[in-house]
N, C-alpha and C positions, 0 to 999 in steps of 0.2 A: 504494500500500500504506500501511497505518495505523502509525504511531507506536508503536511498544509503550506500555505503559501507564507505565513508571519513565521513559519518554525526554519522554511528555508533562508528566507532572508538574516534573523537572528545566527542562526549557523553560521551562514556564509560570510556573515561580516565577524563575526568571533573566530572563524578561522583564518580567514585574510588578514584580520590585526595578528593575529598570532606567528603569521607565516613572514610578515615583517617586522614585528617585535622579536621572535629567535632566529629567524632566517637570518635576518638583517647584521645581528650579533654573531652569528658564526659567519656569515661575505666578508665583514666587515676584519674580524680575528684573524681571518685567514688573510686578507690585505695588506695586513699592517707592514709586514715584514717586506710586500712587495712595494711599498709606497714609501719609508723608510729612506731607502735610498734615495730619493729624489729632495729629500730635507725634512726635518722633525716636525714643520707646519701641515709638509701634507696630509700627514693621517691623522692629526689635530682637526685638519680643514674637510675630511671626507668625516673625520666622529662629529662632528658639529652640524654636517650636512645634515648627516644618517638623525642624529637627534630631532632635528626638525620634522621629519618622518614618523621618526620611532614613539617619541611620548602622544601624541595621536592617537597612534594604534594602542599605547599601552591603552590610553585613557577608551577605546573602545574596547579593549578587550575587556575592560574593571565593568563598563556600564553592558555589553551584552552579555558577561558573567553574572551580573543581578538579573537580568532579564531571562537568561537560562535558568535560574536557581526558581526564580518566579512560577516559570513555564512548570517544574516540577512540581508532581502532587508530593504531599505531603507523608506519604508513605512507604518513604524507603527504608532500605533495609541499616543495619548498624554498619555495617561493613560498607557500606555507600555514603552515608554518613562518613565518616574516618575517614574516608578518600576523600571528600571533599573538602574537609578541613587540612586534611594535607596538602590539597591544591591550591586553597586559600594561601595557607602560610609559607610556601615556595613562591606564593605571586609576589607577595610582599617580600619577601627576601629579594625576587629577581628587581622587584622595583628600586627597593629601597638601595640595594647594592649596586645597579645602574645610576641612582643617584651621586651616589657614592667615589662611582668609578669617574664622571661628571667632574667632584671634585679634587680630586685628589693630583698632588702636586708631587711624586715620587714615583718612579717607575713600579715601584716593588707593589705600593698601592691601587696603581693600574692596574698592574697585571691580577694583583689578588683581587679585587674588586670587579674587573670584567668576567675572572673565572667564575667566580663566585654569582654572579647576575647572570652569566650563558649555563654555568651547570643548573642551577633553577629554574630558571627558565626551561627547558628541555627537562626538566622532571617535571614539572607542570603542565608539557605538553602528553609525556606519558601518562602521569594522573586522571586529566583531560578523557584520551582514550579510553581509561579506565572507566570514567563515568558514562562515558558513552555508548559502553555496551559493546 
């Protein structure tokens, strides 16, 4: 049976912000070293792009993530529960440590702060799956 038409829309757009809120984080991971050599501005100049993108999509993925959460009846199980709380709090790790990664003025804190926002990120999209059946 087909999707109604507000559950497809809701999907498609929670999965599109998602595919450029983690997508975007690993192009971008894997770039750096190629961009590097051209001068330390330019992967400063391509993270800056990419953000202008990226908190967007984050910010769609937070609002079709209530709207999903909405869509669900009220009678799941414990174990679906748990998952979702675990999807919640990898969102906020991936966000709050992209913020993080935003400020930080040390390589070392880079590096740990972009890991830490792409590994979350990507457990939340396994989660995600999770919920999804």
């Amino acid at each position: 049976m087909l999707a109604p038409a507000w559950d497809t829309v809701r999907l498609s757009l929670h999965i599109l912000a998602a595919t450029i809120w983690v997508g975007g984080q690993l192009v971008l991971a894997g770039l750096v070293s190629v961009l590097r050599p051209f001068g330390a501005q330019v992967p400063r100049a391509a993270a800056r792009r990419y953000n202008q993108i990226a908190w967007p999509a984050f910010a769609v993925l937070v609002l079709t993530g209530l709207w999903n959460l909405a869509a669900v009846d009220g009678h799941q199980s414990t174990g679906y529960r748990a998952v979702l709380i675990a999807k919640l709090a990898v969102v906020v790790v991936s966000g709050l440590t992209a913020y993080l990664h935003i400020r930080a003025r040390t390589v070392k804190a880079l590096a740990w702060y972009g890991g830490l926002s792409g590994a979350s990120a990507l457990a939340a999209v396994v989660l995600g799956v999770l919920l999804a059946g």
